[in-house]
C-alpha positions in Angstrom: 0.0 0.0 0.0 1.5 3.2 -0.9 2.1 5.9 1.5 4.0 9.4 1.6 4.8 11.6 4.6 1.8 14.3 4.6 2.6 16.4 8.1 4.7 16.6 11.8 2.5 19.0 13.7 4.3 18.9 17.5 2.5 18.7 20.7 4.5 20.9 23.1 4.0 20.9 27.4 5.1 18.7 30.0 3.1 15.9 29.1 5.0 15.7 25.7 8.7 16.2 27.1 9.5 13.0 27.4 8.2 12.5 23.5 5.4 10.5 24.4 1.7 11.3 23.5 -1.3 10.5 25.7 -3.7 8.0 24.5 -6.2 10.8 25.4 -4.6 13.2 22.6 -5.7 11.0 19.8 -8.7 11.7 18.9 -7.8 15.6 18.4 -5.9 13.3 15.3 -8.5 11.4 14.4 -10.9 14.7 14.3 -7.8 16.4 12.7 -7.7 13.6 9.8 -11.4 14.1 9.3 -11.1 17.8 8.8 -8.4 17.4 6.6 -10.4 15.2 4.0 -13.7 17.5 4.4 -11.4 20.1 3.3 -9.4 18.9 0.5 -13.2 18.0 -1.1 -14.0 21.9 -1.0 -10.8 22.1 -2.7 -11.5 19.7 -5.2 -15.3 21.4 -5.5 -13.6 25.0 -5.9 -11.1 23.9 -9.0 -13.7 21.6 -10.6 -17.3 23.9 -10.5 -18.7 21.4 -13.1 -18.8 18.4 -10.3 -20.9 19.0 -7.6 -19.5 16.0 -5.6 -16.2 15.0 -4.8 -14.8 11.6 -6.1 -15.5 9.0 -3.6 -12.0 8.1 -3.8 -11.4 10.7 -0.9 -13.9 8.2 0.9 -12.5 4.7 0.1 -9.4 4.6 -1.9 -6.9 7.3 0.9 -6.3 7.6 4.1 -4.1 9.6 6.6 -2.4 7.4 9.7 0.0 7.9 12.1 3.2 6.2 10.9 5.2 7.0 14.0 6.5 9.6 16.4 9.3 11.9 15.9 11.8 13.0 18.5 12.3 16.5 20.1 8.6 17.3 22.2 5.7 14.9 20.9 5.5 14.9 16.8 3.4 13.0 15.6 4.1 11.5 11.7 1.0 11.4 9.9 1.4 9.7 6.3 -1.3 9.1 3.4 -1.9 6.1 2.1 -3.5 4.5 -0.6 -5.1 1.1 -2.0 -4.3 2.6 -5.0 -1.0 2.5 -7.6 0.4 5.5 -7.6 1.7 6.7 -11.5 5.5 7.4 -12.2 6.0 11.0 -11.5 2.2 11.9 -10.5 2.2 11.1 -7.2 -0.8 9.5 -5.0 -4.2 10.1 -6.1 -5.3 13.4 -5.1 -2.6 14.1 -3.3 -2.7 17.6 -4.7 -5.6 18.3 -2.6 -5.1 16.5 0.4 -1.5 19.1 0.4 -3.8 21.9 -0.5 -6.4 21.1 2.8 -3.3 20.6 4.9 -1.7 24.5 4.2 -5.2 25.8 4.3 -5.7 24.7 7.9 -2.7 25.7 8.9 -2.8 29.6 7.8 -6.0 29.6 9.2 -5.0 28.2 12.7 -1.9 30.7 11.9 -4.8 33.7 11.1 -6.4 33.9 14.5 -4.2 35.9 16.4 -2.5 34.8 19.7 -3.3 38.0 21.1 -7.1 38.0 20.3 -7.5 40.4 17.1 -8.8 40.1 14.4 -8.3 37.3 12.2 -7.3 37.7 8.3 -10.2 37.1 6.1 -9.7 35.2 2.6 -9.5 32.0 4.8 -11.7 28.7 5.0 -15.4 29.5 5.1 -17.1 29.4 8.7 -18.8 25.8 8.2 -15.3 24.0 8.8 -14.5 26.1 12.3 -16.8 23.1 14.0 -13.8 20.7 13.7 -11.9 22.9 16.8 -14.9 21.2 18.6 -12.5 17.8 19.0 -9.5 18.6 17.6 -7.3 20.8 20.4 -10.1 19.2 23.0 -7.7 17.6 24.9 -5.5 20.8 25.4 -4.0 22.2 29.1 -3.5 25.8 29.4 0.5 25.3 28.9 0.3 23.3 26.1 -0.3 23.9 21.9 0.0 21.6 19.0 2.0 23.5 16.1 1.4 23.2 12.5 4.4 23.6 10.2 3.8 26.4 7.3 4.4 25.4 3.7 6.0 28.8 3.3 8.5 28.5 5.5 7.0 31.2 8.5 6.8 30.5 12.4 4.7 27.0 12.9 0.9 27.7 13.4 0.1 27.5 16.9 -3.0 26.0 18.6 -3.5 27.1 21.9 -6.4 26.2 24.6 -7.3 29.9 24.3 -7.1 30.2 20.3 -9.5 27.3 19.5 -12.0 29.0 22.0 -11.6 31.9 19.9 -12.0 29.6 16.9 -15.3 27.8 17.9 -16.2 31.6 19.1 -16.2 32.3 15.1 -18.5 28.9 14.4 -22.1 28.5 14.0 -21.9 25.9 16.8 -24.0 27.0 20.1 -21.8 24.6 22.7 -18.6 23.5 22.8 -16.6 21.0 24.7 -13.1 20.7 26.8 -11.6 18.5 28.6 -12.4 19.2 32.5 -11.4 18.0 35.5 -14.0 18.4 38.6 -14.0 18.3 42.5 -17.1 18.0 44.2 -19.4 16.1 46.1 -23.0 14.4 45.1 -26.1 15.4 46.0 -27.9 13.9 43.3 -27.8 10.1 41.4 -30.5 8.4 39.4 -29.3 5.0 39.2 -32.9 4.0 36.5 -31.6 6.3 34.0 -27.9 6.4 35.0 -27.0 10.2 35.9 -25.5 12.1 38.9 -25.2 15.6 39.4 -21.9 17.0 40.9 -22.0 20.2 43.1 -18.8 22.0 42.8 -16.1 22.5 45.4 -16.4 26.3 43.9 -19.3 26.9 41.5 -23.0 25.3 40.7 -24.1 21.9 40.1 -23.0 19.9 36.7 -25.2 16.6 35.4 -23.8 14.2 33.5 -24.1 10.5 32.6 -23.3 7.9 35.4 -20.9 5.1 33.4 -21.4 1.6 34.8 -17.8 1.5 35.7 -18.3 4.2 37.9 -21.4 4.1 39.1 -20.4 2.3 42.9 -17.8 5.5 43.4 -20.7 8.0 42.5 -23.3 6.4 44.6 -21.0 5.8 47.6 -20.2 9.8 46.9 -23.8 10.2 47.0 -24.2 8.3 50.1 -21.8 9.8 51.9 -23.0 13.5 50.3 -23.9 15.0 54.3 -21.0 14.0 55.7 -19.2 16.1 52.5 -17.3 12.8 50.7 -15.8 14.0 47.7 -14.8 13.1 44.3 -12.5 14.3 41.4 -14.5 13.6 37.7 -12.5 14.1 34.5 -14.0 13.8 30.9 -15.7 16.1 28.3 -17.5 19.1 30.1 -20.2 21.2 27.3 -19.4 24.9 27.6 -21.8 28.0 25.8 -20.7 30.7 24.2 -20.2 32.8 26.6 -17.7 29.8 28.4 -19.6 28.8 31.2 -19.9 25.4 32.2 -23.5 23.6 31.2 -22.4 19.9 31.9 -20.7 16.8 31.1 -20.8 15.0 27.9 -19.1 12.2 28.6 -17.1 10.8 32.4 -13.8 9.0 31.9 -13.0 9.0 35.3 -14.1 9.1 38.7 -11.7 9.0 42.2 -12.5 9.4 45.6 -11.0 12.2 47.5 -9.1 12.3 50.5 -10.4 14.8 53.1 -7.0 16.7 52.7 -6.8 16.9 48.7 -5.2 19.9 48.3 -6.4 21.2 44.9 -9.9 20.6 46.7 -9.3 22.7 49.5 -7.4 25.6 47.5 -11.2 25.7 45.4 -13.2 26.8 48.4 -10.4 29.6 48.7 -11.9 30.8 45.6 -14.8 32.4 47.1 -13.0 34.4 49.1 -13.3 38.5 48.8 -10.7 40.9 50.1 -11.1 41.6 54.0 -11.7 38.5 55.0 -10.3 38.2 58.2 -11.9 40.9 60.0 -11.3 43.4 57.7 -8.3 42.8 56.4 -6.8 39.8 54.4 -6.5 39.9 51.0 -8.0 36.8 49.1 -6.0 34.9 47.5 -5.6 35.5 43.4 -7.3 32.5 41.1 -4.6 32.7 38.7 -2.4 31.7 41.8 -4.6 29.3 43.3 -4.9 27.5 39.0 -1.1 26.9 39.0 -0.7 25.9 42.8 -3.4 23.5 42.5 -2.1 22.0 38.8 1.2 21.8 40.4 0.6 20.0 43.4 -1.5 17.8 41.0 1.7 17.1 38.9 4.5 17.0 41.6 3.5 16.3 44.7 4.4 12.5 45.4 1.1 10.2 45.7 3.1 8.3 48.7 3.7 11.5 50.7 1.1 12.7 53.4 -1.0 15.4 52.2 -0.9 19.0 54.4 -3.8 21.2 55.7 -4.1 23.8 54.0 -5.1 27.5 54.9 -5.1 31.4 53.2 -3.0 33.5 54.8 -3.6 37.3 55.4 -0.9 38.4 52.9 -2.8 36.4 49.9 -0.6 33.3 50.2 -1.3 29.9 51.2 0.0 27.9 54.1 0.5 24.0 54.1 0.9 22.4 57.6 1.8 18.9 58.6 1.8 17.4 62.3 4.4 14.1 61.3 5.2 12.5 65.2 7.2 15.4 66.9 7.4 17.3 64.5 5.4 20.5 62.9 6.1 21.7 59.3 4.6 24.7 57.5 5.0 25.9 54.4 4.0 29.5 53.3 3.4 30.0 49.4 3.4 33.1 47.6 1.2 32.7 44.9 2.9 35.5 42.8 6.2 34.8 43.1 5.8 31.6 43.0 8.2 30.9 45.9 7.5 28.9 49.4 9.0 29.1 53.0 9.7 25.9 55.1 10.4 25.9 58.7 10.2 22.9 60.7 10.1 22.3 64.6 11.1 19.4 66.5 8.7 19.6 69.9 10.9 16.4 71.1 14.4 18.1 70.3 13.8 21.9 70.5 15.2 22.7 67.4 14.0 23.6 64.2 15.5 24.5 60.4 14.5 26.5 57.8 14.6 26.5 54.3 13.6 28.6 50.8 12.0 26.7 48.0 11.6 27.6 44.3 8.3 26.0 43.3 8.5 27.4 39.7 11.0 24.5 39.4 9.9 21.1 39.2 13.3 21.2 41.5 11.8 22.7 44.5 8.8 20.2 44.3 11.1 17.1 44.0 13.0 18.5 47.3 9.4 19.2 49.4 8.4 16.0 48.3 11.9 14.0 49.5 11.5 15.6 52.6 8.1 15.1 53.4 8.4 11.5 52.6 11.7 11.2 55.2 10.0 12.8 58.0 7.2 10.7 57.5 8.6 7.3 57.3 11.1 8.4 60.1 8.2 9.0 62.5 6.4 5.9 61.4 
C-alpha cells in the first residue's frame, strides 16, 4: 500500500517532554484527519465547479495514519496512504488536494491571532471552524500543537485559548473541553444512570453515570452529608459565553481524601478581600490554578497530604503534624516561591529553608522531605 509523509505537527507541554503522546490526545488526530479530507473536497469542489461532488475516492481509496513519532517534544508523523498505484511521476491520487487542505488549515490556525485580534479574512469559510470542537479538545493551558507552514513562516500555533476563539467564530451554540471536577453528590438516578456534581467552587454539573463508575458516585452520593468528595474528568459542554452547562461524557471518577489539596485551595476561591476581619487579601485565582495544577503534577502520591489555609498576605499555608514534628509551608502565589520551617517539639530545634516552586526542582526536594519525616516518625 503506498504511502508518503503528509505532516509533523508537534504537541508541546510537559506531558510531551519525554516525547510521548497520551492515549487521550488521539482523537484531536482522528478529528484532525477528518477535517483534513472534508477540506481537500472543497478544494476539489472549488477547482472543478462542473462536479458538484467530490470523487468517492477521498472516501474509500486514501487515508491519513499515524506512521510514527518523531523525537524532540511529541511529533506525531501522519502519512497518506492509498489502496491505490500511484503513476511514475504523478504522485498518489489526489494528493494535490489533500497538500492543498493541509496549508489551508494551517494559515487559518496561523490567522487567528495569539493575542485576540482580528483574524485575516480570505481563509476557509465558517462551516469548517466546527472541527476545533475535537481537535485541540484535549489541550491544558500550557500546552499547543503547532502546524508547520508550507512557506516557511513561524509554525501555526494552537492554543487552549485560540480554539476557543476559533469555535467563538463557528455556528456551533456549545462547545466542549476536557475538565477536571472536584465536588461532592447530592444527586444520582441509578434507572436512567446520571448524577449531578455540586462543585467544590461553582454550581451543580449533570452528567451520565458510566457503569464503571457508578459504585464510586453512589457511595459519593451516600456519603454527600457527611461532604465525601470526588474528582470527575471527561468532556464538560461549555456556551458561548464559556460557562460550564455539563458533562458530555465521564472517563474518570476517584475518591477524594479529606486533605486533597487542589480541593481545599477551590473553596479559597470564594473568598473576597477583607476577610479576616477586615483585612486579608484573598488569594488571586490565577495563583490558586497553578498551585493547584502543580501539586496535581508534583507532589508525590506516597507523601502525606498537608492542611491547608489562606494566609492574610494572599498566600497559602500548608501544615503537617508528622510525630514530633510541625512543618509549614507558606506559598506566595505570585512569586511563586514557598517558605519551610520545621520544629522538633521532642528536640527543641527547628530549620528553615527557601524553596523555588516554579522548578519542578523545589517540588522534588518538598516531596523527598516530606516523605523522610514521615517514614522516620512511622
Amino acid at each position: 500500500m503506498p504511502s508518503v509523509v503528509f505532516w509533523r505537527p508537534r504537541l508541546r507541554g510537559a506531558r510531551f517532554d519525554d516525547g510521548e503522546i497520551p492515549l487521550q490526545v488521539l482523537p484531536d488526530l482522528a478529528a484532525l484527519r477528518e477535517m483534513v479530507i472534508d477540506v481537500a473536497k472543497w478544494r476539489y469542489r472549488q477547482e472543478n465547479p462542473d462536479r458538484q461532488e467530490a470523487p468517492r475516492g477521498f472516501a474509500d481509496k486514501i487515508d491519513l495514519k499515524l506512521a510514527g513519532i518523531d523525537s524532540g517534544s511529541a511529533v506525531p508523523v501522519i502519512s497518506i496512504t492509498t489502496n491505490e498505484p500511484a503513476l511514475p511521476g504523478i504522485g498518489l491520487p489526489y494528493q494535490k488536494f489533500l497538500l492543498l487542505a493541509r496549508d489551508d488549515i494551517a494559515a487559518l490556525i496561523a490567522a487567528e491571532s495569539e493575542n485576540g485580534g482580528a483574524p485575516i479574512a480570505g481563509h476557509l469559510p465558517n462551516k469548517f471552524l466546527a472541527y476545533f470542537n475535537r481537535i485541540g479538545r484535549s489541550l491544558r493551558d500550557d500546552e499547543s500543537m503547532e502546524f508547520p507552514m508550507s512557506n516557511g513562516s513561524p509554525p501555526a500555533r494552537l492554543t487552549k485559548e485560540k480554539r476557543q476563539r476559533l469555535l467563538q467564530r463557528s455556528n456551533i451554540v456549545e462547545f466542549t473541553q476536557e475538565v477536571t471536577l472536584r465536588g461532592t453528590v447530592p444527586e444520582a438516578d441509578q434507572m436512567r444512570m446520571t448524577f449531578e456534581l455540586q462543585q467544590v467552587h461553582g454550581g451543580k454539573v449533570a452528567g451520565p453515570m458510566p457503569e464503571q463508575h457508578r459504585d464510586t458516585i453512589i457511595s459519593a452520593f451516600d456519603g454527600y452529608r457527611d461532604n465525601t468528595r470526588i474528582l470527575v474528568h471527561g468532556i464538560g459542554r461549555y456556551d458561548r459565553r464559556n460557562r460550564l452547562s455539563g458533562m458530555e461524557s465521564v472517563a474518570q471518577v476517584t475518591s477524594l481524601d479529606p486533605l486533597d489539596i487542589p480541593a481545599r485551595l477551590d473553596e479559597f476561591r470564594a473568598m473576597q478581600n477583607g476577610w479576616l476581619d477586615g483585612a486579608g487579601l484573598a488569594p488571586a485565582p490565577a495563583g490558586l490554578d497553578w498551585l493547584s495544577a502543580s501539586c496535581d503534577a508534583y507532589f508525590p502520591a506516597e507523601a502525606p497530604l498537608p492542611y491547608a489555609y489562606p494566609t492574610p498576605a494572599g498566600g497559602v499555608r500548608l501544615e503537617w503534624s508528622l510525630g514530633t514534628q510541625e512543618i509549614s509551608l507558606d506559598i506566595d502565589l505570585e512569586s511563586r516561591r514557598a517558605w519551610w520551617h520545621r520544629l522538633d517539639l521532642a528536640a527543641d530545634s527547628d530549620d528553615e529553608m527557601e524553596l523555588n516552586l516554579d522548578d519542578i526542582a523545589g517540588w522534588e526536594r518538598l516531596g523527598t522531605e516530606i516523605i523522610r519525616l514521615a517514614e522516620h516518625t512511622g
